[in-house]
N, C-alpha and C positions, 0 to 999 in steps of 0.2 A: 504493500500500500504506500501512496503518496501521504506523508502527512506531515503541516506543517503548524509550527509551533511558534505561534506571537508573544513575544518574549523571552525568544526562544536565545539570547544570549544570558540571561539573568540565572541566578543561582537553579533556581528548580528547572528551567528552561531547557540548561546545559545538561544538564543529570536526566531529565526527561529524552532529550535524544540521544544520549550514550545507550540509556536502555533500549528506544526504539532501532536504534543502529543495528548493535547487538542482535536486534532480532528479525534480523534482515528488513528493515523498512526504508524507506525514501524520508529522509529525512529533512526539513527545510529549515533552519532557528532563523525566522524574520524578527525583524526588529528596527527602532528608526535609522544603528550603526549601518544595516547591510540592506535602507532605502525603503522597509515597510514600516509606515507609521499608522497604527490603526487610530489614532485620535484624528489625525485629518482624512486620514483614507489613501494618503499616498504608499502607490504599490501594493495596495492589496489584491486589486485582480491578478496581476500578474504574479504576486506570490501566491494565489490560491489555484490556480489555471492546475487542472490535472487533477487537483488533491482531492483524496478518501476523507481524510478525516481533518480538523481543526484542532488542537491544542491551547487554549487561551490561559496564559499565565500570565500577560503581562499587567502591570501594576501601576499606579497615578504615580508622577514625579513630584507631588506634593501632597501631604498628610493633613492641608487646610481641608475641614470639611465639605464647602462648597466644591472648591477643588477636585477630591477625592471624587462628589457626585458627578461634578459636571467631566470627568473624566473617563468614568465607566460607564455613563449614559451613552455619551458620543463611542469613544470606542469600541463598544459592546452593538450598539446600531451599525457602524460602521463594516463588523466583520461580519455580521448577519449576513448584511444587506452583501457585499460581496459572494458569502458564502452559496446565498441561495441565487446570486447569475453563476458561480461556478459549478452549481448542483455538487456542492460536500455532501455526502452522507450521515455526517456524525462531527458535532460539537460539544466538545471535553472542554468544560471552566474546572479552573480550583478556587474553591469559595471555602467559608469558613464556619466551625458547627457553634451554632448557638447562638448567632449575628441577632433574631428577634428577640431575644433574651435581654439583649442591652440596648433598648432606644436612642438612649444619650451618647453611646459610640459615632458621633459621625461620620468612620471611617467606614463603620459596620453599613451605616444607610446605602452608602455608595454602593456596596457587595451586595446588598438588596435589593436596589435599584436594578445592579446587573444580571441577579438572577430572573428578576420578570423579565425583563426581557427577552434572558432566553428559552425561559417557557413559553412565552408567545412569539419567540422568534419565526415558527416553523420548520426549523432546521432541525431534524431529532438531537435529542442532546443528552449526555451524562453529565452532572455534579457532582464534584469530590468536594466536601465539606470537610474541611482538616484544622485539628486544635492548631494553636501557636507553634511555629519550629521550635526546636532548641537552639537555633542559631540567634535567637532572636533574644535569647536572655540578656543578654549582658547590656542590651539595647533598652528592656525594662527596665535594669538598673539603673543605668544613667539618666534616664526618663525620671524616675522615685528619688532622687537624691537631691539632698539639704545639706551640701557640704560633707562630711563623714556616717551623714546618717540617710538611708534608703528605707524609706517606710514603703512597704509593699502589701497588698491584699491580703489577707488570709483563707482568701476564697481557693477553692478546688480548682488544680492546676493538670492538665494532662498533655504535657507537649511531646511533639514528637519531631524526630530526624529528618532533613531535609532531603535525606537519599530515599528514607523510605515513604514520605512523598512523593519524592519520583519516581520509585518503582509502582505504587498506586494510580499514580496519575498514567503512566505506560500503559498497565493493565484495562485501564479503565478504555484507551486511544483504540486497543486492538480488540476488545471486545464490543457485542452487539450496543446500541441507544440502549439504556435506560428508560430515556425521558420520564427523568427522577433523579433522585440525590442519593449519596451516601455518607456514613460520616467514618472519618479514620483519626486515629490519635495515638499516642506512643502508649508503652505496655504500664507507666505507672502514674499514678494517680496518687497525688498529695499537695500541701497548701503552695498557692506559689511564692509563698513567704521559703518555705523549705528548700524549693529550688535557687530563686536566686541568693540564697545565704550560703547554697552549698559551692555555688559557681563561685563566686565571689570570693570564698576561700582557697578552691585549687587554685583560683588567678594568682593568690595571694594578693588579694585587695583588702586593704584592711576598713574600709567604710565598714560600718554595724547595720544589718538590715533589722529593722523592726516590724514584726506581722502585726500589720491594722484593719481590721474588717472595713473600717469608713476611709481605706486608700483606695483613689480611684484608678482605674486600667484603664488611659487614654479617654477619659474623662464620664468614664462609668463605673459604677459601682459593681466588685463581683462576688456573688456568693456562689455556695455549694454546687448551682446549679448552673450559674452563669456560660462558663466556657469549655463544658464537658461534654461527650456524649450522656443522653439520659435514656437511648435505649441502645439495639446491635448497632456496633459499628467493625469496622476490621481495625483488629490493632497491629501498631508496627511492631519492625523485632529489634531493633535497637534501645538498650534503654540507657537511663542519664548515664551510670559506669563509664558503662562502653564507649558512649560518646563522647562522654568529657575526656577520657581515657585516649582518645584518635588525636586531642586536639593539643594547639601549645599556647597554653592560657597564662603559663607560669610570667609572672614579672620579672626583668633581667634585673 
């Protein structure tokens, strides 16, 4: 199969078509470096011309809310609207589990935004709903931090590995439409007070994280329920160990 991948040079992007490589596909990683920009629409017919399937990973260059919306609106029409002149078969987003849960996330509206639409896009489509990476902790931190002190949520944290997002995200490219979602998350489950106190220490960062129920996550409040799966989902097989264990966090 032809399938190409918007976004396709960004972290999950790249790791998504190592897998589809690997498994003998056509692979395209468009993106605005290599002249496909899906927020204006340049290059996308012609990166889509041939292609089975779509991969939508790519992400707003700004975390301003409006931004964030007016970013997935346009780009998300954008690649529809090409997909269905180039008759794709199958449109794969990676969205994220539990976005209704947190109204006040306005980065969450935007990924909501982008999922109607591709429900009503017409294009069949699969959704991968995936908790926070772990790549992504140390980014929390420095988000929650008051000088030496990182007050972070005590809410229920389930993140998972960014490879094993993208072996899900693969899986999901070479298999039939859904048209429907699923949710993935890494294999453990604890406060994400727990997690970034733990990262924070193999870095050898000496900031103190303090677990606070009333700290917000990108300006929402999370509890138990907020950013987990609450029923099946596929878990990954990586867990923190391992992954922190791959990485070099240590401070020289």
């Amino acid at each position: 199969m032809k399938i190409v991948i918007i976004g396709g040079s960004g972290l999950i992007g790249t790791k998504v078509a190592e897998h589809l490589r690997a498994g003998g596909h056509s692979v395209l990683q468009a993106s605005p470096s290599t002249g496909t920009n899906s927020l204006t629409g340049e290059g996308l017919p012609e990166a889509l011309a041939g292609a089975d399937v779509v991969v939508d990973v790519a992400n707003s260059p700004s975390f301003e809310p409006a931004a964030v919306l007016d970013f997935f609106r346009r780009s998300t029409t954008n690649i529809l609207k090409a997909e269905t002149d180039a008759g794709v078969r199958h449109h794969v987003a990676l969205s994220i589990v539990g976005m209704e849960r947190s109204p006040d996330n306005g980065y969450f509206k935007g990924k909501l935004a982008q999922e109607a639409l591709i429900k009503d896009g017409g294009v069949p489509y699969t959704i991968v709903r995936s908790t926070q990476f772990l790549e992504f902790i140390g980014a929390i931190a420095d988000s929650a931090s008051d000088g030496q002190i990182v007050r972070v949520s005590s809410g229920a944290f389930q993140p998972i590995a960014a490879d094993d997002v993208a072996s899900f995200v693969a899986e999901a490219a070479v298999a039939p439409p859904l048209n429907g979602s699923f949710d993935i998350a890494g294999p453990q489950k604890k406060p994400m007070s727990d997690f970034v106190s733990h990262y924070l220490a193999v870095a050898g960062d000496a900031r103190k994280v303090v677990a606070d129920p009333a700290a917000e996550y990108f300006g929402s409040l999370v509890d138990d329920k907020s950013l987990v799966p609450l029923a099946t989902f596929k878990r990954g097989a990586i867990d923190f160990e391992t992954w922190l264990s791959s990485r070099s966090l240590q401070k020289a």
